[in-house]
The first five atom37 places (N, CA, C, CB, O) and aatype in JSON, in Angstrom:
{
  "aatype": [20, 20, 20, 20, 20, 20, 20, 20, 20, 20, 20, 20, 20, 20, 20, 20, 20, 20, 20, 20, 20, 20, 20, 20, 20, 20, 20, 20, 20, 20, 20, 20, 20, 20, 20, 20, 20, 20, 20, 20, 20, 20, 20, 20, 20, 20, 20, 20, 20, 20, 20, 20, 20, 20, 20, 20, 20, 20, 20, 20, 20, 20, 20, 20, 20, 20, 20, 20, 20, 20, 20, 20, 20, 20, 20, 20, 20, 20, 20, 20, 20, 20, 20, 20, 20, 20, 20, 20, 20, 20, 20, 20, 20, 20, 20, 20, 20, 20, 20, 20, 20, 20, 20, 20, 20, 20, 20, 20, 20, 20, 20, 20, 20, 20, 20, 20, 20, 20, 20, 20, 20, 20, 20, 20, 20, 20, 20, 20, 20, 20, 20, 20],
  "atom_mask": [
    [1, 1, 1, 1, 1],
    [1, 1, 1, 1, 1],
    [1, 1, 1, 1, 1],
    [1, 1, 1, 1, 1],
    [1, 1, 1, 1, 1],
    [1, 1, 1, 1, 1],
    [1, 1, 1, 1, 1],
    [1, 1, 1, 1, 1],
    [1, 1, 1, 1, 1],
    [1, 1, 1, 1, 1],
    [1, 1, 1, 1, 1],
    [1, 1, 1, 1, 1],
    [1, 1, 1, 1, 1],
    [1, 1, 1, 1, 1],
    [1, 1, 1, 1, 1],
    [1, 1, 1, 1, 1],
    [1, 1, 1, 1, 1],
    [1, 1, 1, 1, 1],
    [1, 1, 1, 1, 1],
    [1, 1, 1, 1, 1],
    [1, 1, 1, 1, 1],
    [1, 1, 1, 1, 1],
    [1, 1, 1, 1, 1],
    [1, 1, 1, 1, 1],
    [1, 1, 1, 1, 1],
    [1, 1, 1, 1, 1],
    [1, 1, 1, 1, 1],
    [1, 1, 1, 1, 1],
    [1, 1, 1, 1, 1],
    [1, 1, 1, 1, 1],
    [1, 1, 1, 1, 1],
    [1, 1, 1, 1, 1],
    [1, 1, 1, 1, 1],
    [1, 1, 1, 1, 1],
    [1, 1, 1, 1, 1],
    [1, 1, 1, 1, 1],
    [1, 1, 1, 1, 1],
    [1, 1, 1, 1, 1],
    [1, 1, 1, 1, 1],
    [1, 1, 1, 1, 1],
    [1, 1, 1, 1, 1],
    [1, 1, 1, 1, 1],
    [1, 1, 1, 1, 1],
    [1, 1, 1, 1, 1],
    [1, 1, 1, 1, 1],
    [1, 1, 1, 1, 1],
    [1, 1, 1, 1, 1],
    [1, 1, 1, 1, 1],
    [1, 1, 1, 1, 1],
    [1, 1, 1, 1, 1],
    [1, 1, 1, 1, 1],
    [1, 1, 1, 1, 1],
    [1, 1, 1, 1, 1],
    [1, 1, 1, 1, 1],
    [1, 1, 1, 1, 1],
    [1, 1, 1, 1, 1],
    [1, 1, 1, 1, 1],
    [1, 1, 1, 1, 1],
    [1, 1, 1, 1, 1],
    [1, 1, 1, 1, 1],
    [1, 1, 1, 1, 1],
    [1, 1, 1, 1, 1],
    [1, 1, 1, 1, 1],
    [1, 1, 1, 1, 1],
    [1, 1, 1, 1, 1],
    [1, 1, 1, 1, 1],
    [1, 1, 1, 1, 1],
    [1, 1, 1, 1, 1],
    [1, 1, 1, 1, 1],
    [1, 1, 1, 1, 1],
    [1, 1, 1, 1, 1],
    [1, 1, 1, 1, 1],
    [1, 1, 1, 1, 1],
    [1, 1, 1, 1, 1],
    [1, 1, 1, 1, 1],
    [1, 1, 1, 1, 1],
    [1, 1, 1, 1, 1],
    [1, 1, 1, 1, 1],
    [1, 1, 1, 1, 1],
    [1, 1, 1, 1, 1],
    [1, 1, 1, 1, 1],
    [1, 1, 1, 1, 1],
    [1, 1, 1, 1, 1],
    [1, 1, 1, 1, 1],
    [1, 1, 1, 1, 1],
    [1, 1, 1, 1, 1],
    [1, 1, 1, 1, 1],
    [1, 1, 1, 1, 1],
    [1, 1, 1, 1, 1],
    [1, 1, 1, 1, 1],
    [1, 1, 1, 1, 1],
    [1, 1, 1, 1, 1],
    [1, 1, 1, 1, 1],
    [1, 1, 1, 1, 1],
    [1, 1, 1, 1, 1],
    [1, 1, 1, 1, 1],
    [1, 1, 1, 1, 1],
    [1, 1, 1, 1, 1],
    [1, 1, 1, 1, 1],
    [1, 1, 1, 1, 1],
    [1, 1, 1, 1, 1],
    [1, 1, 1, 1, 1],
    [1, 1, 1, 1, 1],
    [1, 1, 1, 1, 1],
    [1, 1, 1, 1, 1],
    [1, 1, 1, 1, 1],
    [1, 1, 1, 1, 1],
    [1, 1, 1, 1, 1],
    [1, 1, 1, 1, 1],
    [1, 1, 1, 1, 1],
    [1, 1, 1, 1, 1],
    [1, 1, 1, 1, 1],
    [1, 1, 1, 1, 1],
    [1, 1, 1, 1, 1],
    [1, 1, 1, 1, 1],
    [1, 1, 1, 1, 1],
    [1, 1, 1, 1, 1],
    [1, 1, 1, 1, 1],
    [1, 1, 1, 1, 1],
    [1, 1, 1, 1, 1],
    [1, 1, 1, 1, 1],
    [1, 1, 1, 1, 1],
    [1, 1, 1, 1, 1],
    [1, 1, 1, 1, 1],
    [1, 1, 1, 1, 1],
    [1, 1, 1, 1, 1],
    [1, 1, 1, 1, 1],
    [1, 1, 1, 1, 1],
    [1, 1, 1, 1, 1],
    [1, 1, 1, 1, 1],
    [1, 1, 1, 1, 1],
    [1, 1, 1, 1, 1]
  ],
  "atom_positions": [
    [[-89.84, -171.3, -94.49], [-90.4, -171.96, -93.35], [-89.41, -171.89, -92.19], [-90.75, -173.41, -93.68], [-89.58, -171.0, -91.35]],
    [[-88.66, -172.53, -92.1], [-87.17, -172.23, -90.76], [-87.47, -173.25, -90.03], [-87.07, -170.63, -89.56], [-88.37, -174.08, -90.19]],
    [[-86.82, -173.18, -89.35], [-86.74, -174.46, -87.94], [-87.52, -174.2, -87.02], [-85.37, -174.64, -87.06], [-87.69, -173.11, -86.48]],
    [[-88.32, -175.75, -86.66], [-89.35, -175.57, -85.68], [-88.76, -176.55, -84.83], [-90.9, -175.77, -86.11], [-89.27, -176.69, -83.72]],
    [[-87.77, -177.28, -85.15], [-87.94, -178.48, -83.84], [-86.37, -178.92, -84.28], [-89.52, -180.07, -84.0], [-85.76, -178.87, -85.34]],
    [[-86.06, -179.36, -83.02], [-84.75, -180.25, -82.97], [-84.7, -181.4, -82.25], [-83.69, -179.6, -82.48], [-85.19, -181.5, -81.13]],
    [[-84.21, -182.17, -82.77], [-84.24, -183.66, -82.54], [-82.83, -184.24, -82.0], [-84.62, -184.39, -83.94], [-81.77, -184.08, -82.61]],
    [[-82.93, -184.78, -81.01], [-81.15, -185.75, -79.96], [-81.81, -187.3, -80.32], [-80.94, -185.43, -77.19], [-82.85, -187.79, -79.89]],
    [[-80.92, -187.8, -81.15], [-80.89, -189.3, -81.54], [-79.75, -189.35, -80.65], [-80.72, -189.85, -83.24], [-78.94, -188.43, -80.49]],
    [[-79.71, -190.91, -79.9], [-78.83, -191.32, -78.76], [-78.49, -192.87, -79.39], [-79.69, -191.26, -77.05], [-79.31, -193.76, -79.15]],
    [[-77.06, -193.25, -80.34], [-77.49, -193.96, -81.2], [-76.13, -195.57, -80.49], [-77.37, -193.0, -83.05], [-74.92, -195.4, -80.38]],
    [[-76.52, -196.28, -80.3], [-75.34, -197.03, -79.62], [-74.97, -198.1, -80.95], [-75.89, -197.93, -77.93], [-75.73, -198.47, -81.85]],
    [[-73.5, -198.46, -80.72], [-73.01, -199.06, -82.22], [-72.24, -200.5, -81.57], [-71.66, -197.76, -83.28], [-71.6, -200.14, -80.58]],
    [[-72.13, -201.56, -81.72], [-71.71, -202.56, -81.34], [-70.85, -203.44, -82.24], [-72.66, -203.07, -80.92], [-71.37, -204.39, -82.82]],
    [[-70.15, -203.28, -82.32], [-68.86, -204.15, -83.46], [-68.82, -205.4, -83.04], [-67.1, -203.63, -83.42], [-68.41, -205.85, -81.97]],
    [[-69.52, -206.21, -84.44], [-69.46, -207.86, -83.99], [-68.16, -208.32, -84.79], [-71.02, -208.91, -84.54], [-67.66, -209.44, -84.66]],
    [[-67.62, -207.26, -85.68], [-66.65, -207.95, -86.25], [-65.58, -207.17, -86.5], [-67.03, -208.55, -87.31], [-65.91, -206.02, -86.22]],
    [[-64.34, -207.22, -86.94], [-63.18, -206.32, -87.8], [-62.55, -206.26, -86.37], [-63.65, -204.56, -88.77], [-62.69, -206.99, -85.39]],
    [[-61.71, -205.01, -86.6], [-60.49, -204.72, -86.05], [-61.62, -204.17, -84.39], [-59.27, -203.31, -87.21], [-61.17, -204.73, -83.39]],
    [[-62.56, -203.49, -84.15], [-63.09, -202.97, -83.27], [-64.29, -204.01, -82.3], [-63.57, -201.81, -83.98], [-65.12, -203.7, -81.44]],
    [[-63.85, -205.56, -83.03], [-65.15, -206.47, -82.41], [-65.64, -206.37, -81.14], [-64.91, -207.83, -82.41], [-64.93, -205.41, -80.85]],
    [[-66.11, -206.52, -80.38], [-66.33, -206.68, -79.1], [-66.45, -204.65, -78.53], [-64.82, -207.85, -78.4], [-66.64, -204.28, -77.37]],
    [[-66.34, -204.06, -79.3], [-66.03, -202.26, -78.57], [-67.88, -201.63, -78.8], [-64.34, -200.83, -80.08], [-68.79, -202.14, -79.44]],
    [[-67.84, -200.37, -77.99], [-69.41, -200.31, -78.34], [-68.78, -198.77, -77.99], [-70.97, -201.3, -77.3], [-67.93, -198.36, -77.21]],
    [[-69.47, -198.28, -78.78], [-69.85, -196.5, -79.25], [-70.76, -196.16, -78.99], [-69.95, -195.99, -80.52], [-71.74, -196.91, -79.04]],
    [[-70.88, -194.74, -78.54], [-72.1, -194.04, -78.16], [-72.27, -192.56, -78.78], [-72.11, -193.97, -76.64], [-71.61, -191.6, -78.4]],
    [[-73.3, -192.52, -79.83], [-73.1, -191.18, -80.43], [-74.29, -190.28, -80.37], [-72.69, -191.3, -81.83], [-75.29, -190.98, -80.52]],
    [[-74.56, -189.15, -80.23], [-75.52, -188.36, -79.69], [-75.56, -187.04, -81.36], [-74.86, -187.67, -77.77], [-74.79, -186.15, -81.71]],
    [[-76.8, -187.57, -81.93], [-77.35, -186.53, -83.36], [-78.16, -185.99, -83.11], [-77.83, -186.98, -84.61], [-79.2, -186.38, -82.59]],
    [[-77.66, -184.26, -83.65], [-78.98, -183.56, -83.76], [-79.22, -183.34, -84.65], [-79.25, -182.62, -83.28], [-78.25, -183.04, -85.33]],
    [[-80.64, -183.27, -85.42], [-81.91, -182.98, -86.09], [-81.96, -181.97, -86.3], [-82.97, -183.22, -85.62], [-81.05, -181.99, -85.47]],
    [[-82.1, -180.87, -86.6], [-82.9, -179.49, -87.26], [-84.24, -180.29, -88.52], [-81.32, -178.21, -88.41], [-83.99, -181.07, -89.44]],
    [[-85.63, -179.74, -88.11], [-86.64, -179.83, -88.48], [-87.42, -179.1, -89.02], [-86.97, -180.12, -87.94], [-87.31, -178.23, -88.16]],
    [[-88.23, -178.62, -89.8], [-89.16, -177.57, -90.27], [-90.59, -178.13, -89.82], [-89.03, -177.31, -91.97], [-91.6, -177.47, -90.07]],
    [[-90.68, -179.48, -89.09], [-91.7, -179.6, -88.82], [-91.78, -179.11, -87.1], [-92.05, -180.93, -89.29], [-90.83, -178.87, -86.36]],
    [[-93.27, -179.07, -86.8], [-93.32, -178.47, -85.4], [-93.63, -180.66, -84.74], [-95.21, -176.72, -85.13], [-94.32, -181.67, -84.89]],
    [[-92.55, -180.1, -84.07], [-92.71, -181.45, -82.9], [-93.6, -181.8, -81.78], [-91.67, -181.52, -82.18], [-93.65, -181.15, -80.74]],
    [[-94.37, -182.96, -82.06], [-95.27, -182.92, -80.76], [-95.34, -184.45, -80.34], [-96.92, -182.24, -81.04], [-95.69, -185.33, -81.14]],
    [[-95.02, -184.65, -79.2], [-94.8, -186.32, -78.54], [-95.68, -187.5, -79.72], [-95.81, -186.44, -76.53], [-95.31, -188.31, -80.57]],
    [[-96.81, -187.09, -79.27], [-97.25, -187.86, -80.56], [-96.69, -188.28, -81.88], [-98.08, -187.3, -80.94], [-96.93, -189.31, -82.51]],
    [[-95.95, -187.35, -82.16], [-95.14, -187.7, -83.82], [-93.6, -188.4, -83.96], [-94.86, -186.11, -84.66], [-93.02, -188.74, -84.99]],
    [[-93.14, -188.48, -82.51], [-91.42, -188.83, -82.35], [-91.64, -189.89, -83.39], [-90.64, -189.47, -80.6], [-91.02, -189.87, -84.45]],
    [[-92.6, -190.94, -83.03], [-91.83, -192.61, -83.16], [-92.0, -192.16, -84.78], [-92.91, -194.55, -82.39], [-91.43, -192.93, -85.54]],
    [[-92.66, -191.09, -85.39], [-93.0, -191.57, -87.04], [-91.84, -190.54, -87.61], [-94.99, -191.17, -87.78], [-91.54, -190.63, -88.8]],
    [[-91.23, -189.6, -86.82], [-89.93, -189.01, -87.03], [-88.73, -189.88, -87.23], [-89.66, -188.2, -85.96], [-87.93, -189.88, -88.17]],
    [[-88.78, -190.85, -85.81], [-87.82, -191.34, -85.88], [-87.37, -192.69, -86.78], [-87.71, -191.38, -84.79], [-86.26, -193.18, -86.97]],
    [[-88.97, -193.17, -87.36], [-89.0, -193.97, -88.31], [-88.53, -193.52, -89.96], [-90.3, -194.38, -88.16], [-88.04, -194.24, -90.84]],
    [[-88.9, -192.0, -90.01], [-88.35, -191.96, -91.41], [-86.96, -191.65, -91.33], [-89.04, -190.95, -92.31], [-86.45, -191.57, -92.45]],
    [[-85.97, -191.4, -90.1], [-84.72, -190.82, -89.65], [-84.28, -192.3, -90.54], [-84.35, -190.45, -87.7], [-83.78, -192.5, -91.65]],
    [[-84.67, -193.06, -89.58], [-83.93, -194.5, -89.61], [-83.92, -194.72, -91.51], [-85.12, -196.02, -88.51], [-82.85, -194.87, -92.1]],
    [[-85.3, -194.71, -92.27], [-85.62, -195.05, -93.33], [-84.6, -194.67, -93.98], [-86.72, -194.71, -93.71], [-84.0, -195.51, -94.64]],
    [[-84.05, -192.96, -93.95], [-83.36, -192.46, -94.37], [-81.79, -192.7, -94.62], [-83.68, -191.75, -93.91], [-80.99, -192.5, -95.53]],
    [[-81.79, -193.33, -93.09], [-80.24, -194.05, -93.23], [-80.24, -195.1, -93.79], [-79.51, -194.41, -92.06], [-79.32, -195.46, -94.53]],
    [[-81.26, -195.76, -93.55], [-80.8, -197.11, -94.35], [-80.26, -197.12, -95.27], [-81.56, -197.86, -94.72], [-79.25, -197.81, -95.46]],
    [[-81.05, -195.97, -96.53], [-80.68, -195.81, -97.9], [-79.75, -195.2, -98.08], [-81.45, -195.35, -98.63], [-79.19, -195.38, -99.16]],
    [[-79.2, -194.31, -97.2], [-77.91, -193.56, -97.15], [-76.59, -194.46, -97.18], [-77.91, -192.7, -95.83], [-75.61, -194.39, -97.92]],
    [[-76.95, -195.53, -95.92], [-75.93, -196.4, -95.54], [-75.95, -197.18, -96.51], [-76.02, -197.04, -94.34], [-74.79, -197.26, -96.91]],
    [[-76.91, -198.1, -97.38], [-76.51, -199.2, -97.88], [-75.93, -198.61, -99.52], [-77.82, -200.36, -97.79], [-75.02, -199.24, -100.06]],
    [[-76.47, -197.52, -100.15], [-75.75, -197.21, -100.72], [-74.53, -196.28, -100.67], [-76.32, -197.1, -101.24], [-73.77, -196.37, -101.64]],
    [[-74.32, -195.72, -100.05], [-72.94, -195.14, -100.02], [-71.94, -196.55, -99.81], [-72.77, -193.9, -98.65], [-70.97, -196.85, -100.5]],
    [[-72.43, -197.24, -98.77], [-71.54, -198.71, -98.81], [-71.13, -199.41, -99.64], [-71.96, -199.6, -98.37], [-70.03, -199.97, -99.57]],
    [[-72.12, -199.54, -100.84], [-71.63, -199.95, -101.93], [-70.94, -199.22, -102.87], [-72.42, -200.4, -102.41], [-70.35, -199.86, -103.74]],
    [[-70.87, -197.78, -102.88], [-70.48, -196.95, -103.75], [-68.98, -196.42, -103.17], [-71.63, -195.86, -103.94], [-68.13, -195.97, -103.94]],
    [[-68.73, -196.56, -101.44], [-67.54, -196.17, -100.96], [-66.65, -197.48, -101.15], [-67.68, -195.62, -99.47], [-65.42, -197.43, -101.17]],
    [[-67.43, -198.71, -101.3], [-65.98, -199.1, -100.39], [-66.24, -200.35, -101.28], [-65.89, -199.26, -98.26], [-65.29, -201.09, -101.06]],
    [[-66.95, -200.86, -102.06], [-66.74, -201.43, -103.67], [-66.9, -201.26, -104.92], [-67.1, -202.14, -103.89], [-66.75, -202.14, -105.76]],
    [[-67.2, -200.2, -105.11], [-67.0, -199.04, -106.21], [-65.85, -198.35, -106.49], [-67.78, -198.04, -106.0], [-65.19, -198.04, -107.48]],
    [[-65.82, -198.18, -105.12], [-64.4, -196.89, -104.99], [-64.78, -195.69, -105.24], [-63.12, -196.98, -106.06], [-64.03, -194.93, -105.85]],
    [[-65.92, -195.32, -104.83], [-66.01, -193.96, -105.38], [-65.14, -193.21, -105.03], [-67.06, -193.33, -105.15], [-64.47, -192.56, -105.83]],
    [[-64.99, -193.17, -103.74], [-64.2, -191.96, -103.1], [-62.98, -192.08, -103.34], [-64.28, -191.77, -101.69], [-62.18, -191.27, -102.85]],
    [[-62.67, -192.85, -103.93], [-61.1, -193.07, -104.1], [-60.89, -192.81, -105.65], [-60.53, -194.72, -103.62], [-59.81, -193.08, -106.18]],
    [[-61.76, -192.39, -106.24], [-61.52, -192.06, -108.03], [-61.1, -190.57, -108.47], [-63.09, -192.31, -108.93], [-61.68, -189.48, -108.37]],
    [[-60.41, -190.78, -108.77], [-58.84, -189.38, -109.25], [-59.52, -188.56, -110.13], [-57.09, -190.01, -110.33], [-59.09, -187.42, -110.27]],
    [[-60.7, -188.98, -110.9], [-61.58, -188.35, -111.81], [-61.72, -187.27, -111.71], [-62.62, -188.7, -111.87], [-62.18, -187.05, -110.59]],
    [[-61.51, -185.93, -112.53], [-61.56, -184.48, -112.13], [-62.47, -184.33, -113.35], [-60.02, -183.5, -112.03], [-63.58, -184.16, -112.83]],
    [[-62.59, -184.29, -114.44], [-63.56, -184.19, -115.71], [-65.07, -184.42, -115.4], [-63.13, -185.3, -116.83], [-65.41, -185.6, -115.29]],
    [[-66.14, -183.36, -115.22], [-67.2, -183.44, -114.56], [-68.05, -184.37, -115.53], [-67.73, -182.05, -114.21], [-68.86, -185.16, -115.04]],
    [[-67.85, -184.27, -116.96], [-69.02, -185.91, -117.47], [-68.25, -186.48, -117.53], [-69.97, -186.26, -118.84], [-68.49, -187.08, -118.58]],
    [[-66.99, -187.0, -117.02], [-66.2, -188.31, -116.66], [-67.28, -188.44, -115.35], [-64.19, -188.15, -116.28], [-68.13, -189.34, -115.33]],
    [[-67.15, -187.49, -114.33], [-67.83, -187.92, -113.02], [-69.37, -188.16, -113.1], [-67.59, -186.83, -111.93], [-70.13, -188.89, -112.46]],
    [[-69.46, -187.65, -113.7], [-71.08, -188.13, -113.94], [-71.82, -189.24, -114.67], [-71.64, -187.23, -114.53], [-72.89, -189.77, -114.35]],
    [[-70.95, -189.52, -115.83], [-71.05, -190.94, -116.73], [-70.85, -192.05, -115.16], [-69.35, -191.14, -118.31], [-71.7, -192.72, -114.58]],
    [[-69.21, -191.83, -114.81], [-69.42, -192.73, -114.18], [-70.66, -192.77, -112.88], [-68.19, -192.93, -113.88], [-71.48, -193.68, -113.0]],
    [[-70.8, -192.01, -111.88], [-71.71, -192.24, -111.38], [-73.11, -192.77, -111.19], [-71.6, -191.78, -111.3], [-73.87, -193.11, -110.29]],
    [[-73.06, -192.63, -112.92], [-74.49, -193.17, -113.47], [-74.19, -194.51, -113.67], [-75.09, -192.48, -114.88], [-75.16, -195.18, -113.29]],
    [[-73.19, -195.31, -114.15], [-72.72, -196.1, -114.49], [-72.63, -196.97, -112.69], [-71.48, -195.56, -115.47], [-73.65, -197.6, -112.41]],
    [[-71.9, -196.97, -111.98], [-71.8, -197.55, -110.94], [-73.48, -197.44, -110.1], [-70.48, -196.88, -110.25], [-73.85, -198.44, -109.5]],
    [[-74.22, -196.42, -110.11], [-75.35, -196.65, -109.52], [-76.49, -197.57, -110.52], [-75.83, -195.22, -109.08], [-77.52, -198.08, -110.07]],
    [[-76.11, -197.64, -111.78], [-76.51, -198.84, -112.49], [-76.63, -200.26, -112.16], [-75.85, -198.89, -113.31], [-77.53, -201.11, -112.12]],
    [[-74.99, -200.17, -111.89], [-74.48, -201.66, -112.0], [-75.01, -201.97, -110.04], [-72.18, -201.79, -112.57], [-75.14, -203.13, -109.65]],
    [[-75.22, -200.92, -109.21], [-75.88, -201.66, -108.11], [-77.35, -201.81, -108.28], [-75.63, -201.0, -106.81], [-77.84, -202.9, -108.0]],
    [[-78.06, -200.92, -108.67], [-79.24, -201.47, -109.14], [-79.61, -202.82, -110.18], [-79.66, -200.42, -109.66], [-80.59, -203.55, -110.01]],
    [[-78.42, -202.99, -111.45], [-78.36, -204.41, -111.69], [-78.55, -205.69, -110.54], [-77.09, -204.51, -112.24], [-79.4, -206.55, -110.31]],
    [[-77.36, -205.3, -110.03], [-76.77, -206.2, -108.3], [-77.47, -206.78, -107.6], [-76.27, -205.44, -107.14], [-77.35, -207.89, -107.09]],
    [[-78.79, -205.5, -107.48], [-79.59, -205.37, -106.51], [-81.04, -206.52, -106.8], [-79.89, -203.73, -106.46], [-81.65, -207.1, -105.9]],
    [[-81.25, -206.58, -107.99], [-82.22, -207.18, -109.39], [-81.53, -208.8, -109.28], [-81.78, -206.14, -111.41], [-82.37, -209.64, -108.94]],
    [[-80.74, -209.11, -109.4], [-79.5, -210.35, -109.48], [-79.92, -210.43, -108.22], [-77.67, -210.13, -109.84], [-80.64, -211.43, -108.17]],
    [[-79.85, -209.81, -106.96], [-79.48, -210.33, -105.76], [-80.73, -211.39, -105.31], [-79.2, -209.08, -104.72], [-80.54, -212.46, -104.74]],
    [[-82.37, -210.71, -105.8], [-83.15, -211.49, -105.84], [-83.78, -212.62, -105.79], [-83.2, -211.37, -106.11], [-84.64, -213.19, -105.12]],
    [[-82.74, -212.87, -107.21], [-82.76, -214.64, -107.32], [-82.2, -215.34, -107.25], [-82.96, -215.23, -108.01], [-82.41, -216.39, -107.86]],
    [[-80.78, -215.08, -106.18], [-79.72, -215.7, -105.3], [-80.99, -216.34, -104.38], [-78.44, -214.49, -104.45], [-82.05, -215.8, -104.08]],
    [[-80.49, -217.73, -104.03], [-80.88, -218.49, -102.75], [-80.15, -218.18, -101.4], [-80.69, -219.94, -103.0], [-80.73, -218.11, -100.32]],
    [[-79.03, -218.04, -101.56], [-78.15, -217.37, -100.61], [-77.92, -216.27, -100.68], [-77.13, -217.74, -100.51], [-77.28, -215.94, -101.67]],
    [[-78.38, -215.01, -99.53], [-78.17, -213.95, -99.88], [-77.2, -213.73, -99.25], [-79.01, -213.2, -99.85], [-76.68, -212.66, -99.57]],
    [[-76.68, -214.28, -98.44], [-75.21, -213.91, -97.84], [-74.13, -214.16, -98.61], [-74.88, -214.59, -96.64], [-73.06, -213.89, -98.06]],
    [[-74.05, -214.73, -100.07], [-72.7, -215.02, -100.93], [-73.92, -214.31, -102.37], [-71.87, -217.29, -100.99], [-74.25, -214.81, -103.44]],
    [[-74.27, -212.98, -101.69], [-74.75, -212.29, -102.57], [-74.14, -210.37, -102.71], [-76.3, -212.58, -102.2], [-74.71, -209.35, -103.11]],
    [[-72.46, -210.7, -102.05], [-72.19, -209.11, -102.28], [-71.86, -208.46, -103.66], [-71.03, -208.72, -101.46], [-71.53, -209.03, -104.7]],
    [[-71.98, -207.54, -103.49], [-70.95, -206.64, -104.69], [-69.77, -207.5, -105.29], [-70.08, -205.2, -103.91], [-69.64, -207.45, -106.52]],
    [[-68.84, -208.35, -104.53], [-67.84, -209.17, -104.74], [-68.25, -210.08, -105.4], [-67.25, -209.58, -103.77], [-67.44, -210.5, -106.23]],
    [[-69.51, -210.72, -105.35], [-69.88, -212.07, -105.58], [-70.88, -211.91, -106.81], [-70.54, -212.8, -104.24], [-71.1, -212.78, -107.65]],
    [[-71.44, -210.64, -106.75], [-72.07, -210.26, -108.08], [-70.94, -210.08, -109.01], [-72.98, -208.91, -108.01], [-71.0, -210.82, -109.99]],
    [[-69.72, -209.14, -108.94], [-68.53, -209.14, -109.97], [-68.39, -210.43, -110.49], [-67.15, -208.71, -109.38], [-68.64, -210.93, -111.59]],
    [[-67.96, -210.82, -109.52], [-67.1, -212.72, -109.86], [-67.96, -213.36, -110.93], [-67.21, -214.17, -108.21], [-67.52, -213.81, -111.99]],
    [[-69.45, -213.35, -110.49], [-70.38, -214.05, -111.35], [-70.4, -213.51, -112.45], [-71.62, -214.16, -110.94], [-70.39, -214.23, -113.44]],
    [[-70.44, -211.77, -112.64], [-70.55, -211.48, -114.1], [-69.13, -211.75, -114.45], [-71.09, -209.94, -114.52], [-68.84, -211.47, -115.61]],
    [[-68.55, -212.04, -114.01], [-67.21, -212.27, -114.61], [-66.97, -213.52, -115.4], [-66.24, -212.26, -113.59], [-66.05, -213.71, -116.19]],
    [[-67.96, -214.37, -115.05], [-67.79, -216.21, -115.5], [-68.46, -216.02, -117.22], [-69.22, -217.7, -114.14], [-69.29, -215.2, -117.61]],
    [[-67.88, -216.9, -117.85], [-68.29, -216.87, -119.7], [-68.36, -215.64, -120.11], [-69.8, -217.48, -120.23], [-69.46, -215.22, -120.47]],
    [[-67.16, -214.74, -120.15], [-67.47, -213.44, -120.7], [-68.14, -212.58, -120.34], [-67.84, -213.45, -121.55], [-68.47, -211.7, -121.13]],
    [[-68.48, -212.56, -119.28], [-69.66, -211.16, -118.65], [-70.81, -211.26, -119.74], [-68.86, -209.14, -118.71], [-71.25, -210.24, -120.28]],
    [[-71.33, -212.69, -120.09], [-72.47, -212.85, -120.52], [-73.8, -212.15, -119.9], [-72.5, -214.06, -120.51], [-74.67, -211.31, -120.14]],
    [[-73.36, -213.08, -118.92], [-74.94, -212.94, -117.51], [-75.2, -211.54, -116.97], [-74.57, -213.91, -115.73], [-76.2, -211.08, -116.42]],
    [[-73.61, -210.76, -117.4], [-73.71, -209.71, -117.27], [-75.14, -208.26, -118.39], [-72.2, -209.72, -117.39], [-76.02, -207.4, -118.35]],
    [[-74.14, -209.2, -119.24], [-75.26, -208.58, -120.65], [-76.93, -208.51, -120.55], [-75.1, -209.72, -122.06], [-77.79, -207.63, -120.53]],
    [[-76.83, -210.38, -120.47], [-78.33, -210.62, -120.42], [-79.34, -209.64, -119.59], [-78.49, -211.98, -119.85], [-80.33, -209.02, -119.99]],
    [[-78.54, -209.75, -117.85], [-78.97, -208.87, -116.46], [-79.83, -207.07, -117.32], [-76.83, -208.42, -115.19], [-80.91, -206.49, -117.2]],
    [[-78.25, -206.79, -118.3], [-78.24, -205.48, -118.89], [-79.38, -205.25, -119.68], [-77.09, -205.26, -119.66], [-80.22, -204.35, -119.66]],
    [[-79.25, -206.24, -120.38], [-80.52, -206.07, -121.26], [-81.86, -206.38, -120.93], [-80.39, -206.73, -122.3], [-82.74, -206.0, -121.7]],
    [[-82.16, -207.03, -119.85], [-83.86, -207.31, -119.16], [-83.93, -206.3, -117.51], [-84.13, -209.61, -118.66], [-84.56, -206.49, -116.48]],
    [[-82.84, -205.1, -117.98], [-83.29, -204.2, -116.44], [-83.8, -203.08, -117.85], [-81.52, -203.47, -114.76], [-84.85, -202.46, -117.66]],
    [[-83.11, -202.85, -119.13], [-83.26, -201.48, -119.72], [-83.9, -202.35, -120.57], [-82.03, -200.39, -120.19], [-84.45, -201.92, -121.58]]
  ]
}
């Protein structure tokens, strides 16, 4: 098929918090498409763009930066793959748990550990055994 259309996302970023609070970014993405583009279709383009990141962003987030993926020394390819399966588990557990938190804001990755951590990684088990 090949490229029919290219797409300029104009994406502005606003830091409410960390070391960059108050700073604002401006970043300009292009698209390569196989679909043919016609005004009519942007907003449902740009809706699955977005869809796309979401899932990109919220899991790589959990997998970069409380997982550690990227930081694992692992060179043994079913070492890398057990684990991968293993950590995209335990966020889909997370994710199942996060549910029936009342507070979802003292509902991270951190706060899911801690909890399976209380009486032996019981709650952990139980979680294990009513997702499989």
């Amino acid at each position: 098929m090949g490229a029919r259309s290219v797409i300029e996302i104009t994406r502005e970023v606003h830091y409410l918090s960390g070391k960059k609070k108050g700073h604002r970014t401006k970043e300009v993405l292009y698209y390569v498409s196989s679909h043919k583009m016609v005004q009519q279709r942007a907003g449902e383009m740009l809706n699955l763009l977005r869809k796309y990141w979401d899932i990109e962003g919220l899991l790589h987030q959990s997998l970069d930066v409380t997982a550690r993926e990227d930081g694992s020394r692992v060179k043994n390819r079913n070492s890398l793959l057990i684990l991968g399966i293993t950590r995209r588990s335990v966020i889909g557990i997370k994710e199942d748990w996060k549910k029936s938190r009342e507070n979802k804001r003292q509902s991270t990755m951190a706060d899911f550990y801690d909890a399976m951590s209380k009486n032996n990684h019981q709650q952990a088990f139980g979680l294990f055994r009513r997702t499989f």
